[in-house]
Structure formats: structure tokens, C-alpha cells
C-alpha positions, 0 to 999 in steps of 0.5 A: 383692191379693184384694178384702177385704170390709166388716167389719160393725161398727166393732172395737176394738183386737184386744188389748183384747178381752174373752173372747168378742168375736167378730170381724165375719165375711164371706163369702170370695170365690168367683173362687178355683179350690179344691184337690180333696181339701182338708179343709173346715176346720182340725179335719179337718185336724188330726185327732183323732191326732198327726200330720194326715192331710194330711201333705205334701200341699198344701192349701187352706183359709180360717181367722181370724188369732188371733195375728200372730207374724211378726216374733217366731216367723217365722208367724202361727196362724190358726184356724176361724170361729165356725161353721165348725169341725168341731164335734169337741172332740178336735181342734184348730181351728187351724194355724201358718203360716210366713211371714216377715216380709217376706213379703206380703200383711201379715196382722193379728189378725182378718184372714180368710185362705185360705191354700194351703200344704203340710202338714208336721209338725215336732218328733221322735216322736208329739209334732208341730205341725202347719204349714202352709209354703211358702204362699201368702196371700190376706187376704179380709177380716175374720171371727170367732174366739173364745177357749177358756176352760180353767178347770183343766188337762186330766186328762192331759198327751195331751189338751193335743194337742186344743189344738194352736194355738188361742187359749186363755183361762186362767181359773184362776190359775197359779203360778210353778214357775220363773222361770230363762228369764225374761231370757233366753228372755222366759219363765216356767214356769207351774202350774196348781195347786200348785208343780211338784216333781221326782219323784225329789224325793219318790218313789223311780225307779218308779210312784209317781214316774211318776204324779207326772211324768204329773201335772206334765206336764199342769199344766205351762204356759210362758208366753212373749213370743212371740219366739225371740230372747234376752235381750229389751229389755223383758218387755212382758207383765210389768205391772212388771220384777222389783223388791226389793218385787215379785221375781216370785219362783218360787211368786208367782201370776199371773192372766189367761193369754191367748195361743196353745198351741204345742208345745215339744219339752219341753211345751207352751208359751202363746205369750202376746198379752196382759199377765199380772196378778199375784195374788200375789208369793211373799215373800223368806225372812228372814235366819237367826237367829243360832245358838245353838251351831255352825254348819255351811253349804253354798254353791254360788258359781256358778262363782267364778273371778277372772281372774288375781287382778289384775284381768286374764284376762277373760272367765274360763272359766266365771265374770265376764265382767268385772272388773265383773261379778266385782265383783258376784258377790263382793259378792253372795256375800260379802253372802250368807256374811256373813248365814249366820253359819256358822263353818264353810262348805263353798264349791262350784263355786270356781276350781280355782287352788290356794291362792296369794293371787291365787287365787279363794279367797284373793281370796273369803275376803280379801274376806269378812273386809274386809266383816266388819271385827273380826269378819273372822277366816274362814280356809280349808284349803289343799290344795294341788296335790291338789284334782283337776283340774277347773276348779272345786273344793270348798273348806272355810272356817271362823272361827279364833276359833271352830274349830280345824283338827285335824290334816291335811286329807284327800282322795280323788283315786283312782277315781271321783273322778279324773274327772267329780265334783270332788274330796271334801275332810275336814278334822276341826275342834275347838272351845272351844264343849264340842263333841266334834270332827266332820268336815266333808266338802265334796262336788260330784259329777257333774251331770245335764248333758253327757248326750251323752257318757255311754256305758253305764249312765250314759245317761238310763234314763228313770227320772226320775234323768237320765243319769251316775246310775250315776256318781253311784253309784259316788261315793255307795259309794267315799266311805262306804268311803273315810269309814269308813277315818277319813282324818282319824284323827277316832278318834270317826266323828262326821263331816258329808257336806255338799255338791251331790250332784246327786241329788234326794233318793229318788234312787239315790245318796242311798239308797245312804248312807241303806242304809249308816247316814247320816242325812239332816239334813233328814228330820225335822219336815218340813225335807225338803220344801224345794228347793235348786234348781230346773230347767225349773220342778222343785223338788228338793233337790240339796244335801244334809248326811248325818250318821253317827248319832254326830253326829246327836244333836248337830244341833239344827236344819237349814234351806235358805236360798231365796234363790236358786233361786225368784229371776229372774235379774234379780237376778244379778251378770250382770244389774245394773250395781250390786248393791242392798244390799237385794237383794245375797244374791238370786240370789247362786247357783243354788243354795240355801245349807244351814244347820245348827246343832249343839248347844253344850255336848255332853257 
């Protein structure tokens, strides 16, 4: 080992440094043999560009340890002394460097290094990180670094490159816009500012749109444990696990960021070295009001399968892993339909194994009615054998004291519906409550995800709609033609199209019926605004109810209900050993259930 030279001055731990404590330097040793050509720091290395001069070219160079991930990132970054930079804001100061965990010499926050490695960029495209691997690592003493403090985010998501490895200060507050990785990955999707929302959300595929993905890509930050392993003991940068009185839901803010910027194929992520404080928690919405007329829902259960129905055939192929965990998911969802108060729900993402007492319907609806006691008398449509052949299906449930079905159900099982959405399901119901008959049609078409199949023009175009788009389409068009033939013989076009569209709501496929005479049930009084789901932070509304406007004027309020997607999976049937009662409807799904009220006494 190298000879180390005397710090000048007696340190505190590294991790109670206050922003701008600097290190005690030394002068490195001169009985080294330097490598011609090598850049004199790490800001010439790096360069003003994406990708360093240097690349594939071995190096050497001295810079200070500013974070130790060895053990969870399998490296440690490392960035220019104080002086000693190039003096070039455009250009980062600091590199990662591979080294494993066993490797030697050990290196620890604050060390001054030289390092002789090769330069190499990782990642695809423009968008790299550079590193330094196959080292070599002399610890020669220790040396000063400092923090640089960002107050706002950089006015364009580019100028996050000049950052690449530094230690960072975030000297602003910074909201949650998802927190779906946080058990799973140890992360949360931060912004700077306000809540981030999904383009196509709010602005139809064009420039409108980009603008506002250009903005979400600068104000994006996650924020991670500096790990890459899964599901991690303990969040040990959380000042408390999410709890009932502090969920840590979505749109909570959070103070004091500090960690190193690293690029992810997605954005750029703070791989944090210093606990989070929060500033504020995000309150959980109340229960809805009871109606005042007819209430009609939406609930997407997650993936609701139930082994065989007694108690065997788990894991199941997409749901509880356990009878156990189906215990919990049952009593989530039960708890959270009790709550809607709805007579009629339509049920999405239910196992597709028809309509048998061991079936997952039976079981769900059997349940519901057992924990409602008197005032158990929900029912469900029986289909049969004609609920498509996905392993999922849609389902419609209603209370018998309140509607009646009237006549058969319909559904539409011929193209585009015989593969990739699920099959859309009618029924026509009647009530003793003075409302004109409606029919309600339960829908779940084709999701963003599975892009590498898609062929065609149902390829990710790029234009903020992900792939299977034009899928999507062709569903939106075949169930208006399907739905102004009246399957049901209704006989008066008062129908509700309520369901997981999985099209944000400026989208193609929701213009498409918006073009042909629906209406949007949450277009007025600012109802649209709210999310039904969110993804890698991105808030939209993927659930969505279309009225034919004979119907409209009987909708007298409609609502989404967040009890799901701003919450952490802390909360998920998968996760707790027992459901709280307090907490039993949160993060029963993904998604958030829809609510809308018709008016009683109609004329």
C-alpha cells in the first residue's frame, strides 16, 4: 500500500457533514510513474459532450471518494479537489469507478485516490455514464471535496449531464410523483416543483405534449439507497416506514436530498448518502359520501385469482401467491367495494374461470355480501363460457335490492376483441328508484406494456401514447359500432362506457368516442384533473366513464376515489402480514376505483 499522508485536522463522521465542510487535503506522493496523455482532471476527462474524449483509453488520474457504494453499486464515485477542477461549469468533475467489493485497497468517503483504469461509456445512445474500469487503486491519503448545491432544477433535462457523478445538495423541496419502487427498488420518483402528470394527460400527442415531456424530464429526480438489490431490509434513508399516520403517499414533500447523480436509462437518479426529511405528508382522501341517487363504480382488483376456490393451486398465475396473501387481497378489496357504496361495480383484472361457486367472482361476491351482513344482496352477470379467453376478464356486479338486470347480457367477442383487450361486456339494468333503464358496459382494453411484440403501427411511435396504440383504436371504433347496433335491445341509447381504457385521456382512442358523441363523465368542474393511476411518477387518468348524451343529463356527480395509486406498496395485500382495518382500502389495487352518482327520480 501506498504511503497515506496526515489529514490536517481531526474530522467528524463523513455523514454528519454540514453543506461545505471540506476535507483536509495533502499533496499526493511523487514516486508514482504518470501515464502520458492522461487529463489533468476529471472535468478534462469528462468533457462538455456526452461521451468523454478519453474513451477506451487507460488513464490516470487523483480525485476524493465523495460516495463509497461498493457493497451496494459494486464501485465508488470519486470527484476533483477543491482547486483542482477545471473551473468549466459545463463539465462534470466526477467519475464512477468499478470496484468490487473485495477488491483492495478499501476506499472510504473522504480518501484521496489515484486511480489507473480504462475509460469506457455505458448506457445506449447519447445519453452515457462515463466510468472508469478495470482499475487499479492507490489510497494516498485524505483531500477535500465539496457539495454542489441546486436550488431549482436545470432549465432543460440536457444540462443534467454537467452533473454526471458529482455530489449534489438539493436545496429546494421536492415532491413525491411516485412512490411504486419504494419496497421494491428502495426508491422514489421525486420533483422539483409541482407533481409530475403524463403528457398525453393533458395535451393531445404534438407539440403541446412534448413541451411538457421536455419539462418532466428536467424536474424528474429519483431518489435511491444506493443499492441495486430488491426488496431491501430496511429504507434506511426513510426517517419512519410508511405508517396509517405518515403513508408517505405520492404528492407528500420531502427536504434535504444529498447524494451522487447517476444516469439511468429512463432519467437520472440521486443515489442518496444521507436520510430524507419530510416536510410535508400527502392526507389520504376520505370516504365517499353516501349517494344521493344511483351509484355506478369502477374497480380495477389487481389480478384477482383464487386458486382452485378451496384453498389449493398457489402460487396462481398472476395473483396471491398464498392462500394467505388471497386472504388479504380479499379483505382489501372487499373493504374498499363495501366503501364505494355503488349498486352497480364494474369488477376489471378478475380471473377468467367462469361463473362456478369456486370461481373467483362467486368467492369475491360471497365474501362482500358476508362482510355487509343485512345488507349483503350484491349479485353478479353470468356470462358463461363467452368472457373471451384471456386469463382475466371483466365482470359486472350489482345490488338486487336496488337494480334489476333487464334481459340478457351482451358481449363482443369478434375482432379486435378476440385477442389482446378483454372481452367488453352489456348489460341493460332497471331500477324502483324513477330512473329510465341505462346500460352499463364493462371494458379493459389492451395495456402500454408487452411492447416487444408489437409489430406495426402498434410499435411505440414515440409520441407520448406507448405502443399497442393503434390497438387501442380499433377497439375505441369496433364498440361504438358494436354499441349504436343496442346489443342489449335497451331501445332508448342511454348507456355508460365505464372501464380501464388504458389511454390517458387526450389520447387517440378516447378522442375517437369523444369525435363520435360521448361525453367524458369527468370533463366538467375540473373532475378531469385527477389521476387514476400513476407509472414511473406520471400521473394520468386510465380509467375513464363516456356517457351517450341521452344519459348525461342524469349523471350528477362524478369522482375518482385515490386510494390507490398515490399509495407505497407498503400497503399491498403482498406486503402486510395482516390488513389494518384502518388502512384495509389502501393500495387494494393500482388503480383508482371511479364513482358516479345518477340523479334519482328522473323524469
Amino acid at each position: 500500500m501506498s504511503p497515506q499522508c496526515k489529514p490536517s485536522a481531526v474530522l467528524k463522521p463523513l455523514s454528519l457533514f454540514a453543506f461545505g465542510v471540506l476535507l483536509a487535503g495533502c499533496d499526493a506522493p511523487a514516486n508514482h510513474q504518470e501515464i502520458p496523455n492522461s487529463p489533468r482532471n476529471l472535468g478534462q476527462l469528462q468533457g462538455s459532450g456526452g461521451r468523454s474524449a478519453f474513451e477506451g483509453q487507460r488513464l490516470q488520474i487523483q480525485a476524493v471518494v465523495t460516495g463509497n457504494f461498493v457493497k451496494g453499486l459494486g464501485g465508488f464515485y470519486m470527484q476533483d479537489a477543491v482547486g483542482e477542477d477545471d473551473g468549466d461549469a459545463s463539465t462534470s468533475d466526477a467519475v464512477f469507478v468499478v470496484w468490487s467489493r473485495d477488491a483492495q485497497p478499501a476506499v472510504r468517503r473522504g480518501d484521496r485516490v489515484r486511480v489507473n483504469g480504462v475509460v469506457r461509456e455505458v448506457g445506449d445512445g447519447e445519453h452515457t455514464q462515463t466510468q472508469l474500469q478495470d482499475a487499479q487503486v492507490e489510497v494516498l491519503g485524505r483531500a477535500a471535496a465539496k457539495a454542489v448545491a441546486l436550488s431549482a432544477a436545470p432549465a432543460n433535462a440536457a444540462e443534467w449531464e454537467r452533473f454526471e457523478s458529482m455530489w449534489l445538495r438539493i436545496e429546494a423541496p421536492l415532491s413525491i410523483s411516485g412512490n411504486d419502487g419504494l419496497l421494491r427498488f428502495g426508491e422514489l420518483t421525486a420533483s422539483f416543483g409541482d407533481r409530475l402528470v403524463a403528457p398525453t394527460e393533458l395535451f393531445p400527442p404534438g407539440p403541446e405534449a412534448r413541451a411538457l415531456q421536455a419539462d418532466n424530464a428536467r424536474r424528474t429526480l429519483t431518489l435511491d439507497d444506493a443499492r441495486r438489490s430488491e426488496y431491501p431490509e430496511k429504507l434506511w434513508f426513510l426517517p419512519a416506514l410508511p405508517d396509517g399516520g405518515q403513508p408517505l403517499r405520492a404528492g407528500s414533500v420531502l427536504n434535504g436530498a444529498e447524494g451522487i447523480l447517476e444516469l439511468r436509462p429512463w432519467g437520472w437518479a440521486l443515489q442518496l448518502t444521507d436520510e430524507l426529511q419530510v416536510q410535508s405528508q400527502a392526507a389520504r382522501p376520505a370516504v365517499p359520501s353516501a349517494p344521493e341517487g344511483l351509484r355506478v363504480a369502477s374497480f380495477n382488483v389487481l389480478n384477482y385469482f383464487n386458486g382452485n376456490g378451496r384453498g389449493g393451486d398457489f402460487p396462481t398465475e398472476r395473483g396471491a401467491r398464498s392462500a394467505a396473501e388471497l386472504q388479504r387481497q380479499r379483505e382489501k378489496i372487499v373493504a374498499a367495494i363495501s366503501a364505494l357504496q355503488a349498486d352497480v361495480v364494474a369488477l376489471l383484472e378478475i380471473e377468467n374461470d367462469g361463473d362456478g361457486k369456486s370461481s373467483a367472482i362467486a368467492e369475491l361476491v360471497g365474501a362482500l355480501n358476508k362482510a355487509l351482513g343485512e345488507a349483503g344482496d350484491y349479485d353478479w352477470v353470468r356470462v358463461g363460457k363467452d368472457s373471451g379467453s384471456d386469463v382475466i376478464r371483466v365482470a359486472l356486479i350489482y345490488r338486487r335490492l336496488r337494480v334489476q338486470p333487464q334481459g340478457e347480457p351482451a358481449v363482443l367477442n369478434t375482432p379486435p376483441f378476440d385477442d389482446l383487450h378483454r372481452v367488453p361486456l352489456a348489460q341493460t339494468f332497471s331500477t324502483t328508484l324513477g330512473l329510465q333503464p341505462f346500460t352499463v358496459v364493462a371494458n379493459h382494453w389492451k395495456s402500454k406494456g408487452g411492447c416487444e411484440k408489437a409489430e406495426g403501427g402498434n410499435r411505440d411511435q414515440g409520441d407520448g401514447q406507448g405502443c399497442w396504440n393503434a390497438a387501442r383504436v380499433d377497439a375505441s371504433r369496433a364498440l361504438d359500432e358494436w354499441l349504436a347496433t343496442d346489443p342489449t335491445g335497451a331501445g332508448n341509447g342511454r348507456t355508460l362506457l365505464i372501464g380501464d381504457l388504458n389511454s390517458y385521456s387526450q389520447e387517440d382512442p378516447l378522442r375517437l368516442l369523444r369525435n363520435a358523441g360521448w361525453v367524458d363523465a369527468h370533463s366538467r368542474d375540473g373532475e378531469a384533473s385527477h389521476h387514476s393511476f400513476v407509472y414511473r411518477g406520471l400521473g394520468g387518468r386510465l380509467d375513464h366513464a363516456f356517457l351517450t348524451p341521452a344519459l348525461v343529463g342524469d349523471l350528477n356527480a362524478a369522482q375518482v376515489w385515490g386510494i390507490n395509486a398515490d399509495e407505497s406498496d407498503a400497503f399491498g395485500y403482498g406486503k402486510v402480514k395482516q390488513v389494518n382495518p384502518d388502512d384495509a382500502v389502501f393500495r387494494s389495487s393500482d388503480h383508482d376505483p371511479l364513482l358516479l352518482d345518477l340523479r334519482a327520480g328522473t323524469p
